[in-house]
TIKE-474805 format. One record per residue (C-alpha): residue number from 1; residue in three letters; x, y, z. Coordinates in Angstrom, 2 decimals, m for minus. Layout:
! residues N
<site><k>NUM</k><r>ALA</r><px>X</px><py>Y</py><pz>Z</pz></site>
...
//
This chain:
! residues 263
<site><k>1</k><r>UNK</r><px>m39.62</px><py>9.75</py><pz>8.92</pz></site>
<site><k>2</k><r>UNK</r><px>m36.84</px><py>11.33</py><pz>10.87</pz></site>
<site><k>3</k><r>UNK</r><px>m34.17</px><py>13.21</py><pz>8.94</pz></site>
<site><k>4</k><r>UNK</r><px>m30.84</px><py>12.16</py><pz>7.96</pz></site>
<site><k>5</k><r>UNK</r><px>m27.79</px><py>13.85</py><pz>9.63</pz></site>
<site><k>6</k><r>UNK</r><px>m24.71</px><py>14.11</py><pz>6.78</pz></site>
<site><k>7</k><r>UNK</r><px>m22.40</px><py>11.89</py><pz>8.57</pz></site>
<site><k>8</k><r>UNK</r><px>m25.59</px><py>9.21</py><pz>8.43</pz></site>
<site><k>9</k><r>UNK</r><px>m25.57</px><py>9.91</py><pz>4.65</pz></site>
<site><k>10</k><r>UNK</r><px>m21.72</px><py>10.23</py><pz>3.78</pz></site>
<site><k>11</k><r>UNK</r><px>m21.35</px><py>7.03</py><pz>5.77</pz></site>
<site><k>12</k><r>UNK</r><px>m24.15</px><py>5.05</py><pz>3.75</pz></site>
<site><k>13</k><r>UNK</r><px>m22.90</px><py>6.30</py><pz>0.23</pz></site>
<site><k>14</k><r>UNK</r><px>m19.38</px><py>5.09</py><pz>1.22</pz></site>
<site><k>15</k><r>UNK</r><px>m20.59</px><py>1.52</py><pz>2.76</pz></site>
<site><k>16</k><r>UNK</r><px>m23.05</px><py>1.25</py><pz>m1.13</pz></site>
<site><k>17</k><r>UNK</r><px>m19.58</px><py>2.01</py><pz>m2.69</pz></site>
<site><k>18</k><r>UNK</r><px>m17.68</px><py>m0.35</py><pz>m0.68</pz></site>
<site><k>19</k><r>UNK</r><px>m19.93</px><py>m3.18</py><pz>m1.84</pz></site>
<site><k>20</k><r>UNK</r><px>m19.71</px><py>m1.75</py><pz>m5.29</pz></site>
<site><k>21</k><r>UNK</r><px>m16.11</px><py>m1.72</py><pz>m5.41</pz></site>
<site><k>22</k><r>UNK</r><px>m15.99</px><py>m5.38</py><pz>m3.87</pz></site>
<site><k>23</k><r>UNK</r><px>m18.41</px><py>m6.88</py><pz>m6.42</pz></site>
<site><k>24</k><r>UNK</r><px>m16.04</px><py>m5.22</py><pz>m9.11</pz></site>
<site><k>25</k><r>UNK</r><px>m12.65</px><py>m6.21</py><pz>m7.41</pz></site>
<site><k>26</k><r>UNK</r><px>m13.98</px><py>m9.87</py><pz>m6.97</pz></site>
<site><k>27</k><r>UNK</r><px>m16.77</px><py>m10.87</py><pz>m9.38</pz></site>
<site><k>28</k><r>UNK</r><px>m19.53</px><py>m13.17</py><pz>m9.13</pz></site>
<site><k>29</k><r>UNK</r><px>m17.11</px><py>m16.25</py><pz>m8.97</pz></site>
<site><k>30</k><r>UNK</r><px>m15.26</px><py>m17.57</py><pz>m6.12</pz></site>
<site><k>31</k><r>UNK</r><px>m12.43</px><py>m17.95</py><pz>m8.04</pz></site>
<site><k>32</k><r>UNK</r><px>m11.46</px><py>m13.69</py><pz>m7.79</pz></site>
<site><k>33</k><r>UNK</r><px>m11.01</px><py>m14.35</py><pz>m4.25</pz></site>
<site><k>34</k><r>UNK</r><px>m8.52</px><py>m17.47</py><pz>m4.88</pz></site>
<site><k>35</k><r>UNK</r><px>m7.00</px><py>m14.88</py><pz>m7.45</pz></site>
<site><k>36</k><r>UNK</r><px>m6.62</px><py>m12.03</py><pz>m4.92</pz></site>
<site><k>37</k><r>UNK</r><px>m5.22</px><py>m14.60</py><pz>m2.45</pz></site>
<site><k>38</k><r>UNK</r><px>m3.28</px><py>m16.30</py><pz>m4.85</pz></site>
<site><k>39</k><r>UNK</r><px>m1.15</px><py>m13.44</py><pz>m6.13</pz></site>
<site><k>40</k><r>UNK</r><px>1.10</px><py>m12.44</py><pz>m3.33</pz></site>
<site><k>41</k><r>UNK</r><px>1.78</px><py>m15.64</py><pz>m1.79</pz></site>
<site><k>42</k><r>UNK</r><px>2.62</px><py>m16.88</py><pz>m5.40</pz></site>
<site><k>43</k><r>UNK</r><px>5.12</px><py>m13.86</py><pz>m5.69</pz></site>
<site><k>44</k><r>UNK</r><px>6.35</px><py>m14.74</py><pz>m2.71</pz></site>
<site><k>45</k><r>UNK</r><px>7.03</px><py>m18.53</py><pz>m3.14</pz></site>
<site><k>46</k><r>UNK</r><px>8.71</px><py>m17.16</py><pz>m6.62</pz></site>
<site><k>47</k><r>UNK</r><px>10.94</px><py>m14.93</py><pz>m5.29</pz></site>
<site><k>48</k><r>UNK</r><px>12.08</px><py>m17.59</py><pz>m2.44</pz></site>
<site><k>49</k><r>UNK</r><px>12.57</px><py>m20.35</py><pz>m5.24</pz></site>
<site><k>50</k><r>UNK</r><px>14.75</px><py>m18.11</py><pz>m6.80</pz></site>
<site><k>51</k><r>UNK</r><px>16.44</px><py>m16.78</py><pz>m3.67</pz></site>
<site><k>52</k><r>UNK</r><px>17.19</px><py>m20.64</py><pz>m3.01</pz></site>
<site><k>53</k><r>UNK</r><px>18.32</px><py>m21.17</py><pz>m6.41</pz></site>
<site><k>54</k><r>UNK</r><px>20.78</px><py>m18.14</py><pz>m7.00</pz></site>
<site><k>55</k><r>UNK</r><px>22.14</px><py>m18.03</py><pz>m3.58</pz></site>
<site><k>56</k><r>UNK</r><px>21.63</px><py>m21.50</py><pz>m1.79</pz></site>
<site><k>57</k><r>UNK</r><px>19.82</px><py>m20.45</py><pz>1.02</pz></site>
<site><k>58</k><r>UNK</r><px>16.04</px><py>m20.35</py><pz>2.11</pz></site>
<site><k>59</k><r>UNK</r><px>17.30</px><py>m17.79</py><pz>5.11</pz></site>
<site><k>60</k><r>UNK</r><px>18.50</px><py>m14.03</py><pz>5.30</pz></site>
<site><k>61</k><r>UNK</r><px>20.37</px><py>m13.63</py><pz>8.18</pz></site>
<site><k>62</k><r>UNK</r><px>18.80</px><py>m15.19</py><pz>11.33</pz></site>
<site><k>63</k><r>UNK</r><px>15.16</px><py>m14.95</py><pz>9.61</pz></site>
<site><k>64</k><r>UNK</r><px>13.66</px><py>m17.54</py><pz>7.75</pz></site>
<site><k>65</k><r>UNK</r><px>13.54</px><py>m15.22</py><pz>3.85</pz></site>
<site><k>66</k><r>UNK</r><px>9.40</px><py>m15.69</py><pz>3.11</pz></site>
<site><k>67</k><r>UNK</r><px>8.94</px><py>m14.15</py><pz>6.01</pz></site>
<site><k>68</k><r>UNK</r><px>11.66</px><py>m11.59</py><pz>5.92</pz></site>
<site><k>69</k><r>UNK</r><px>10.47</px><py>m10.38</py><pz>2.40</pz></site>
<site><k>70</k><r>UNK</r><px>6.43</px><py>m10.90</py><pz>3.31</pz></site>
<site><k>71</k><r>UNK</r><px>6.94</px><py>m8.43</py><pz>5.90</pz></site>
<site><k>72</k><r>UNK</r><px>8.54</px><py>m5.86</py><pz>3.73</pz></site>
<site><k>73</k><r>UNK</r><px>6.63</px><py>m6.95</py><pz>0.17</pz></site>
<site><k>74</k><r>UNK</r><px>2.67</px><py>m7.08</py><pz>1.94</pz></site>
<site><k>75</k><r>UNK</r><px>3.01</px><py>m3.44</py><pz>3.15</pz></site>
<site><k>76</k><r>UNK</r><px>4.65</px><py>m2.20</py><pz>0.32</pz></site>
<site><k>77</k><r>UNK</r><px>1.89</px><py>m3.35</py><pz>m2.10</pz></site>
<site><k>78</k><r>UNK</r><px>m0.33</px><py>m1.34</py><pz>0.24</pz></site>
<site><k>79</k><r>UNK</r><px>1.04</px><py>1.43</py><pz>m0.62</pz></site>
<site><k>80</k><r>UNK</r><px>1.25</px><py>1.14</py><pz>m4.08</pz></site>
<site><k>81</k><r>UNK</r><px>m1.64</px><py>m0.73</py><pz>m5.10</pz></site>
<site><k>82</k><r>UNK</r><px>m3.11</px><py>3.02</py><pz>m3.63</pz></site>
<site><k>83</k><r>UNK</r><px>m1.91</px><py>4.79</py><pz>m6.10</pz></site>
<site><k>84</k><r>UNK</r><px>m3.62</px><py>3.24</py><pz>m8.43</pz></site>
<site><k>85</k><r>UNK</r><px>m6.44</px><py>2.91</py><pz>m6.73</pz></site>
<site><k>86</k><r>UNK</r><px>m7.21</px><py>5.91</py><pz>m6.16</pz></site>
<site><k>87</k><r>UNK</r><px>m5.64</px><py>7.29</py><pz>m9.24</pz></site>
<site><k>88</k><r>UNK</r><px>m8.92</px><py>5.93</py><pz>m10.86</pz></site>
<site><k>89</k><r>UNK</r><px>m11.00</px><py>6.42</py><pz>m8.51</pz></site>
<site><k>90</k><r>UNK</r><px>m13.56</px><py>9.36</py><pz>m9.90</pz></site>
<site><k>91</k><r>UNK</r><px>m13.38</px><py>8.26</py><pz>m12.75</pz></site>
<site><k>92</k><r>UNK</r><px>m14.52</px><py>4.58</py><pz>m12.17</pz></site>
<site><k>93</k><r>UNK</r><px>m17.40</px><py>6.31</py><pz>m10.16</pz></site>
<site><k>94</k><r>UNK</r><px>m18.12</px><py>9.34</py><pz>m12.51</pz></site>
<site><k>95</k><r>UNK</r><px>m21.63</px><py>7.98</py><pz>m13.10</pz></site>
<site><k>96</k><r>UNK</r><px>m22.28</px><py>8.23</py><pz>m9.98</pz></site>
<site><k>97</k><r>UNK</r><px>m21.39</px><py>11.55</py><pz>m9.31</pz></site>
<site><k>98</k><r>UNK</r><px>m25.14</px><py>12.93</py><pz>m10.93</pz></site>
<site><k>99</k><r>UNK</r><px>m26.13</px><py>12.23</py><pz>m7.32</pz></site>
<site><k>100</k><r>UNK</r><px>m25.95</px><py>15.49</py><pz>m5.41</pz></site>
<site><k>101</k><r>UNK</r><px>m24.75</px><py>12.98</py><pz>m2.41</pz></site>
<site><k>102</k><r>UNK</r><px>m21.64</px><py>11.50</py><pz>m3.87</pz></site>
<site><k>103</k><r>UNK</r><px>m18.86</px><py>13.14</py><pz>m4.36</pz></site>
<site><k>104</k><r>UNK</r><px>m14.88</px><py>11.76</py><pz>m5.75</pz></site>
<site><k>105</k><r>UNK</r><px>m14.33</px><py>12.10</py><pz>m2.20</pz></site>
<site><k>106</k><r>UNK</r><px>m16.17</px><py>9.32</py><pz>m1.32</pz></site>
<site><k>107</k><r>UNK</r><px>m14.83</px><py>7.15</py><pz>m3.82</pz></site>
<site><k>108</k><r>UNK</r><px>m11.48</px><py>7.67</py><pz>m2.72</pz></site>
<site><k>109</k><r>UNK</r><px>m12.04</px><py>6.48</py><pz>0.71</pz></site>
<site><k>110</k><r>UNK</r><px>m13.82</px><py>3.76</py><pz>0.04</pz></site>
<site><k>111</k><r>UNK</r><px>m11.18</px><py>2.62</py><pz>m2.10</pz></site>
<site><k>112</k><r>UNK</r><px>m8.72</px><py>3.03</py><pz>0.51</pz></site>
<site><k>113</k><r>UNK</r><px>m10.73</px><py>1.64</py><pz>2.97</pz></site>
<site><k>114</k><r>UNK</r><px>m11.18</px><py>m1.48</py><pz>0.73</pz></site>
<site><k>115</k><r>UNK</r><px>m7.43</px><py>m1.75</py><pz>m0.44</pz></site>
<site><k>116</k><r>UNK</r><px>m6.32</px><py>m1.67</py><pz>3.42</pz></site>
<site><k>117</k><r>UNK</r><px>m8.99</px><py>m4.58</py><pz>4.87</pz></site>
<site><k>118</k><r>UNK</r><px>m7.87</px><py>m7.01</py><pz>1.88</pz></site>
<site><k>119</k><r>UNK</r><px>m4.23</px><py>m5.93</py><pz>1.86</pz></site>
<site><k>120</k><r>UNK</r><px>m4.50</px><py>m6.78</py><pz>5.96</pz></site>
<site><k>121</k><r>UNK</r><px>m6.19</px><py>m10.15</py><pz>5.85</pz></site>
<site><k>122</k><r>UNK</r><px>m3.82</px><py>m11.32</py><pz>2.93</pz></site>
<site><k>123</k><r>UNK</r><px>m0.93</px><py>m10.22</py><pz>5.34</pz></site>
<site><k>124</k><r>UNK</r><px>m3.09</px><py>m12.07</py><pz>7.92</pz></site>
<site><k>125</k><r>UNK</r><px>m3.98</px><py>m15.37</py><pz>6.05</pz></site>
<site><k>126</k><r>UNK</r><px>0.06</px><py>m15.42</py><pz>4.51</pz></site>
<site><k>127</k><r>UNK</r><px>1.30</px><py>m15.16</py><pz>7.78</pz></site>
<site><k>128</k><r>UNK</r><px>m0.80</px><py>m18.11</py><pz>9.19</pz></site>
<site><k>129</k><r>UNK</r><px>0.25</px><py>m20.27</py><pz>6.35</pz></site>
<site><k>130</k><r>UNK</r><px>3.93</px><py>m19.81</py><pz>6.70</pz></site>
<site><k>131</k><r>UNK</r><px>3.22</px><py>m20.60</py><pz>10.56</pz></site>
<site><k>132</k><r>UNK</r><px>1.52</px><py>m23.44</py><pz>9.59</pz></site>
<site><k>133</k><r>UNK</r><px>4.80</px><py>m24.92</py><pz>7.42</pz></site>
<site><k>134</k><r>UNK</r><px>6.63</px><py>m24.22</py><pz>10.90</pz></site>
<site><k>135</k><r>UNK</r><px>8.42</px><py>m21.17</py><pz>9.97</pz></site>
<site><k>136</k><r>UNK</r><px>9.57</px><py>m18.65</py><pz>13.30</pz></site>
<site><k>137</k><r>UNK</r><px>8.99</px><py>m15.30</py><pz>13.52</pz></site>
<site><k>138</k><r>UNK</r><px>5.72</px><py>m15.32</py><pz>12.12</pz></site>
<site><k>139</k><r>UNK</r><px>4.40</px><py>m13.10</py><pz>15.05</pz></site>
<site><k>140</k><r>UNK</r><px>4.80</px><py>m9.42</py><pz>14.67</pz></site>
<site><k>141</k><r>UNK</r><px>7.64</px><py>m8.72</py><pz>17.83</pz></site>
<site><k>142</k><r>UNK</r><px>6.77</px><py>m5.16</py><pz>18.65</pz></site>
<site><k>143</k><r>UNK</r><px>2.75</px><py>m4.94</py><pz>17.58</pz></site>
<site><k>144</k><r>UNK</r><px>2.35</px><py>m1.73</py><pz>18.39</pz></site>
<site><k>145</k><r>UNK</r><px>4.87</px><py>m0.42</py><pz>16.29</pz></site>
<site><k>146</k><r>UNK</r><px>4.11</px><py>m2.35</py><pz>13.61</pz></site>
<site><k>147</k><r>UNK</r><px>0.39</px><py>m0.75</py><pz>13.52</pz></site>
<site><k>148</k><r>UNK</r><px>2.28</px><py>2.64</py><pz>13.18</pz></site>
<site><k>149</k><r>UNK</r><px>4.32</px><py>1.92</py><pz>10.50</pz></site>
<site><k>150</k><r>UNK</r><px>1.57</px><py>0.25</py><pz>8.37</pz></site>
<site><k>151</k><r>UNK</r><px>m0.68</px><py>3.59</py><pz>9.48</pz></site>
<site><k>152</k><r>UNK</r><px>2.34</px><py>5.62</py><pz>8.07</pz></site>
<site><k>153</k><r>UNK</r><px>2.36</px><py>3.06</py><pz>4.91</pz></site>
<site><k>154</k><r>UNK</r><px>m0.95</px><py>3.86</py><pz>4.42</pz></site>
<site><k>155</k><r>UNK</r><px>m1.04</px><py>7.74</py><pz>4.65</pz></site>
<site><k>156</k><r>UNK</r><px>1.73</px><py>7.43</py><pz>2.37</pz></site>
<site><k>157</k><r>UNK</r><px>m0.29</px><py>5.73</py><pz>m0.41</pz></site>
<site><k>158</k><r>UNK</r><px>m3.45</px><py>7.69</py><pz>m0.03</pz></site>
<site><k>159</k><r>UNK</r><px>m1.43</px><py>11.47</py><pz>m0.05</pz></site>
<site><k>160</k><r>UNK</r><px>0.25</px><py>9.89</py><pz>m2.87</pz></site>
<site><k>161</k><r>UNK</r><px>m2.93</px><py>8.68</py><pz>m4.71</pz></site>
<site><k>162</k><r>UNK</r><px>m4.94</px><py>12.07</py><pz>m4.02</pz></site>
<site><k>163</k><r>UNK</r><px>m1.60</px><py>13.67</py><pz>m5.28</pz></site>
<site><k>164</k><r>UNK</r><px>m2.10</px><py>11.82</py><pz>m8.88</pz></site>
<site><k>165</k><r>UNK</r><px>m5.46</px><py>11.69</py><pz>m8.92</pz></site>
<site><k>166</k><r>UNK</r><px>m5.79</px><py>15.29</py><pz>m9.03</pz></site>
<site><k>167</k><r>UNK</r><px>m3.21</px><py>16.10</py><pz>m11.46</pz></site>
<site><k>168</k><r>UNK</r><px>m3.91</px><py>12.83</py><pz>m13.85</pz></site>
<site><k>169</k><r>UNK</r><px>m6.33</px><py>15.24</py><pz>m15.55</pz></site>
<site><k>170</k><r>UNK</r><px>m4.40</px><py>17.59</py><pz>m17.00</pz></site>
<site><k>171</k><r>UNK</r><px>m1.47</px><py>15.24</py><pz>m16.85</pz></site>
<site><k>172</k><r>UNK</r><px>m3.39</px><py>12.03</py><pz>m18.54</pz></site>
<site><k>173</k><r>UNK</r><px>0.42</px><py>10.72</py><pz>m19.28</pz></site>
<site><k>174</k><r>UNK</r><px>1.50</px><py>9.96</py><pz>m15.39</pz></site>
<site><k>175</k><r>UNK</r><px>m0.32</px><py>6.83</py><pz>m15.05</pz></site>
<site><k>176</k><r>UNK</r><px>2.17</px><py>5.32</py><pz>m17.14</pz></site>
<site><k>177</k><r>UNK</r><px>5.26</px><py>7.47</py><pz>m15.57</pz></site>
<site><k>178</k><r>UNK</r><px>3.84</px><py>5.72</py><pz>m12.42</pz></site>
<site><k>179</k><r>UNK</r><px>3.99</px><py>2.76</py><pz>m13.67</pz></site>
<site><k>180</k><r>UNK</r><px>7.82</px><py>2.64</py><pz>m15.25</pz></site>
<site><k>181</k><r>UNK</r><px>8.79</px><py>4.33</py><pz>m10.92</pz></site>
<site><k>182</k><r>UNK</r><px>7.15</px><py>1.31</py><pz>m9.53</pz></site>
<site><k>183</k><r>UNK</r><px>9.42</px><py>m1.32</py><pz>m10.50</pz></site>
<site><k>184</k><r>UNK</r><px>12.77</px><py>0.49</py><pz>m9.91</pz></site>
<site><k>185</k><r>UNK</r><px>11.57</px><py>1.98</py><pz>m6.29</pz></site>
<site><k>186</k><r>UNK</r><px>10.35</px><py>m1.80</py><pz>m5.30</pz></site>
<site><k>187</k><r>UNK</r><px>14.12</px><py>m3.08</py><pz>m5.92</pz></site>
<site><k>188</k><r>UNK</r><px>15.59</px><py>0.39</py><pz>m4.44</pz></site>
<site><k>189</k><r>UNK</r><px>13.37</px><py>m0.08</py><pz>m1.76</pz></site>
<site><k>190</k><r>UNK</r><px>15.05</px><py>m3.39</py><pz>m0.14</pz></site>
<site><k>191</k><r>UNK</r><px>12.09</px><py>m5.09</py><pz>m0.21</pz></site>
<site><k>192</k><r>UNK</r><px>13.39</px><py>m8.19</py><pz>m1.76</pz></site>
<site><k>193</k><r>UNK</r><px>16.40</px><py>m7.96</py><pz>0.27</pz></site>
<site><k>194</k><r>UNK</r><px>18.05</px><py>m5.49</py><pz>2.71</pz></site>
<site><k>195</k><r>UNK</r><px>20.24</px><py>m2.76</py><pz>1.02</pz></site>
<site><k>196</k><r>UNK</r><px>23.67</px><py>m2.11</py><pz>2.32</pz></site>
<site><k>197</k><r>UNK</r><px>25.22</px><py>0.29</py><pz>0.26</pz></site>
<site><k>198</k><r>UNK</r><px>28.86</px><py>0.25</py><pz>m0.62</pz></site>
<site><k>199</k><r>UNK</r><px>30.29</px><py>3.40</py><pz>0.24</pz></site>
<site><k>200</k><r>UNK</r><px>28.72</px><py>6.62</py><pz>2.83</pz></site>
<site><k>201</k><r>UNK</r><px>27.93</px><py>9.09</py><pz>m0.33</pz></site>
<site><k>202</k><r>UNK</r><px>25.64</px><py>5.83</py><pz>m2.44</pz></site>
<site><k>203</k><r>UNK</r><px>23.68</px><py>5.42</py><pz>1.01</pz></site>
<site><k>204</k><r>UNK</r><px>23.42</px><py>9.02</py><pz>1.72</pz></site>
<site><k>205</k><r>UNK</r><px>21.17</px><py>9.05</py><pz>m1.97</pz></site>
<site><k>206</k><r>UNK</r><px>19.30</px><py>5.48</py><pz>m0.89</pz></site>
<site><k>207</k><r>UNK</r><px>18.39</px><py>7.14</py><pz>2.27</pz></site>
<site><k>208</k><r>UNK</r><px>16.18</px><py>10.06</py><pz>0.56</pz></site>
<site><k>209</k><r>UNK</r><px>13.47</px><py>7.52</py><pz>m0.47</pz></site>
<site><k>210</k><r>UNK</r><px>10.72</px><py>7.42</py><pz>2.51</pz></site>
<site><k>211</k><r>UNK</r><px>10.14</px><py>4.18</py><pz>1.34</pz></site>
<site><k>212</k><r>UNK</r><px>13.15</px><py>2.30</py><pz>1.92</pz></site>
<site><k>213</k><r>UNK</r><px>12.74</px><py>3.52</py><pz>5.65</pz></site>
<site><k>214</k><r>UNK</r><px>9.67</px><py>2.59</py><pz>6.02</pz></site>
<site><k>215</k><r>UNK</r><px>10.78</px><py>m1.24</py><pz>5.07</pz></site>
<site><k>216</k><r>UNK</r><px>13.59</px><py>m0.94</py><pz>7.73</pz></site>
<site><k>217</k><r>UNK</r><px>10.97</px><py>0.16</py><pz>10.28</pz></site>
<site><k>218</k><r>UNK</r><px>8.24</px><py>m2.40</py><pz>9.18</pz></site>
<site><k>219</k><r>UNK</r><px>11.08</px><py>m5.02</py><pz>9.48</pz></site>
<site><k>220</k><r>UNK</r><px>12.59</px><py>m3.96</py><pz>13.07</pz></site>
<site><k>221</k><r>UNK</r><px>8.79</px><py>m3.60</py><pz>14.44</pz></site>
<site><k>222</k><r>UNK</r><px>8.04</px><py>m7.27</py><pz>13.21</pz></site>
<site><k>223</k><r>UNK</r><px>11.87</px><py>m9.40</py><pz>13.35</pz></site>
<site><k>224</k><r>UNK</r><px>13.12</px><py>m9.94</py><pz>16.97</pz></site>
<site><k>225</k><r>UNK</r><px>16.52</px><py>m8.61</py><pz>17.16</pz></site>
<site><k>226</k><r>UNK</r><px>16.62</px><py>m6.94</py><pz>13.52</pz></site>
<site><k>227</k><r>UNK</r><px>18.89</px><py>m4.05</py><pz>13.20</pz></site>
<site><k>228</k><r>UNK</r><px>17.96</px><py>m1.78</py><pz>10.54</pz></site>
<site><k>229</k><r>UNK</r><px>20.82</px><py>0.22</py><pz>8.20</pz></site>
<site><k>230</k><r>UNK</r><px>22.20</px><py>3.12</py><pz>9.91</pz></site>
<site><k>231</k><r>UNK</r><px>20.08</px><py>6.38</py><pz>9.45</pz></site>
<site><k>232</k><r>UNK</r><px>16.87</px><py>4.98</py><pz>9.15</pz></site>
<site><k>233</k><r>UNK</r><px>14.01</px><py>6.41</py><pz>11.20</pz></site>
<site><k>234</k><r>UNK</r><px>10.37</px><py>6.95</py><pz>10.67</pz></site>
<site><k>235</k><r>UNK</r><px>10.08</px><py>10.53</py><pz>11.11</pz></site>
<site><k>236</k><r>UNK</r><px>10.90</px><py>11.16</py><pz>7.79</pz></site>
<site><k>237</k><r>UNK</r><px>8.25</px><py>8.87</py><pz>5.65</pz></site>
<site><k>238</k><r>UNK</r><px>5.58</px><py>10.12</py><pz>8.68</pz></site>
<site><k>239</k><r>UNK</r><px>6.98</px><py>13.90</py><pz>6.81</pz></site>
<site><k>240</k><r>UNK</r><px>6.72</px><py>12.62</py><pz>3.37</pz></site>
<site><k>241</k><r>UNK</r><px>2.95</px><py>11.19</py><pz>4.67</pz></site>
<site><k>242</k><r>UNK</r><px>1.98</px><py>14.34</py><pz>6.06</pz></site>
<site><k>243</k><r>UNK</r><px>2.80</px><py>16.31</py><pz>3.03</pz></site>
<site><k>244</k><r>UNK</r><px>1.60</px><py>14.35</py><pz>0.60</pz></site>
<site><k>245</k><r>UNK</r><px>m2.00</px><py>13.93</py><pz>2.23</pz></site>
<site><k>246</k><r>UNK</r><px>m2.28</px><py>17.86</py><pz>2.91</pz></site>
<site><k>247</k><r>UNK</r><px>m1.42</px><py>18.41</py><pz>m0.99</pz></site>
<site><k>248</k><r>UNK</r><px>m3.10</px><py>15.86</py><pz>m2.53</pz></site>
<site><k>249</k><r>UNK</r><px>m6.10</px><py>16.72</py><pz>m0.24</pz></site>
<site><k>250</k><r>UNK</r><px>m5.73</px><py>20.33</py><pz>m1.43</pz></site>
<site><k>251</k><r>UNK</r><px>m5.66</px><py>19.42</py><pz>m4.93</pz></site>
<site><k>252</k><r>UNK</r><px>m8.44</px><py>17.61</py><pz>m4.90</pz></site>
<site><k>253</k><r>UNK</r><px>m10.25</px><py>20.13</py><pz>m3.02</pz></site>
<site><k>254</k><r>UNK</r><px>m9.64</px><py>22.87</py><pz>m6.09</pz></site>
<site><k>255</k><r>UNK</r><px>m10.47</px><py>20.19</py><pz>m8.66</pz></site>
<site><k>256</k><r>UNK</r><px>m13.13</px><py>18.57</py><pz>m7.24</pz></site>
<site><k>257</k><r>UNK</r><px>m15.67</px><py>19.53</py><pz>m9.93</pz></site>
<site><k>258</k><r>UNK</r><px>m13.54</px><py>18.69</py><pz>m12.90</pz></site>
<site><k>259</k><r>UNK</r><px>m12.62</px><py>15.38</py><pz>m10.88</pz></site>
<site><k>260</k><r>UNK</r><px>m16.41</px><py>15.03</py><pz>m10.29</pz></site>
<site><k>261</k><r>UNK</r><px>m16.56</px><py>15.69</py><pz>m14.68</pz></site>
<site><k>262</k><r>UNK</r><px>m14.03</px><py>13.20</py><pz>m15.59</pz></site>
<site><k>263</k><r>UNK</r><px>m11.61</px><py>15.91</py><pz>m16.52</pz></site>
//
């Protein structure tokens, strides 16, 4: 029987946890996947009832506002739904870490692998839907930008989720301080609608989160003729991606045996 090269190996332990992690995500019932489905377009169709309620209108600007706000919210969730993700990661897999071949490593990409295929074909399937009702713009304007932003969206979450995954051990209380940031940052984010600050010095502040760029960006790749806010480029989140990969890489590289331990 002919040998196994590591890549052979690495790449069969992360396809058994794939299927792992999408038995656990989804069930045995078809009704996880309606769930999964379900969630964001139900957010969405929320957050345009009361969008039509408070301020009379089912548009924002010259775009019709479920897609305007799907384009911003389906990315976003990426991102964040990462950091949980992988937060919990090793130790949703620490059984599995008595094999000599797995390692938290693994379970963290599969995870992201698996968070950024569903997150996609919700995007996907949403998109189609709202099409489908007759809404425009439901065709990404500038595709190729749009695939860079949702890369930089990505590296984002995963630097971010390495990042807390390494220190949640000797940290076990930053789940939760996650959890009370996630809220806030979604609304300072302009996700649910674009942010024009009052004065220079209150945008000069809104400007430092990566984040609210990155919605900008996602929005002005996607929305023919959408002008983002002025000083928004994607340099800086593609920074604040780089940084946080190469230190929550590192961290996890000097922890992986107490990551490995549950520790």
């Amino acid at each position: 029987m002919k040998k196994r090269t590591p890549w052979q190996i690495q790449r069969a332990v992360i396809f058994a946890l794939l299927m792992r992690e999408l038995k656990t995500r989804f069930g045995t019932h078809w009704t996880g996947v309606v769930w999964l489905l379900g969630t964001p377009i139900a957010q969405v169709g929320v957050l345009v009832g009361f969008n039509a309620f408070l301020r009379g209108r089912l548009h924002e600007g010259l775009y019709p506002y479920a897609v305007f706000l799907m384009v911003a919210l389906m990315p976003f969730r990426l991102c964040t739904g990462l950091w949980s993700q992988l937060m919990g990661a090793a130790k949703a897999n620490q059984g599995l870490f008595n094999y000599r071949q797995v390692v938290p490593m693994d379970a963290f990409i599969s995870r992201a692998i698996l968070e950024l295929v569903l997150n996609i074909v919700i995007f996907a399937i949403s998109m189609l839907i709202l099409a489908r009702l007759g809404l425009p713009h439901t065709w990404p304007d500038r595709l190729l930008y749009l695939i860079v932003v949702w890369a930089i969206y990505f590296f984002f979450g995963v630097g971010m989720g390495l990042l807390l995954a390494g220190l949640s051990g000797p940290m076990p209380r930053l789940g939760t301080l996650v959890n009370l940031i996630s809220m806030p940052l979604y609304m300072l984010s302009g996700v649910v609608f674009a942010f024009h600050a009052p004065t220079p010095d209150i945008n000069a502040v809104l400007l430092l989160n990566p984040l609210m760029h990155l919605v900008e960006c996602g929005r002005e790749a996607y929305l023919a003729g959408y002008h983002p806010g002025q000083g928004i480029n994607l340099a800086y989140p593609a920074m604040w991606a780089l940084t946080l990969c190469f230190l929550g890489m590192g961290i996890c590289r000097i922890r992986r045996q107490e990551l490995a331990a549950g520790e």
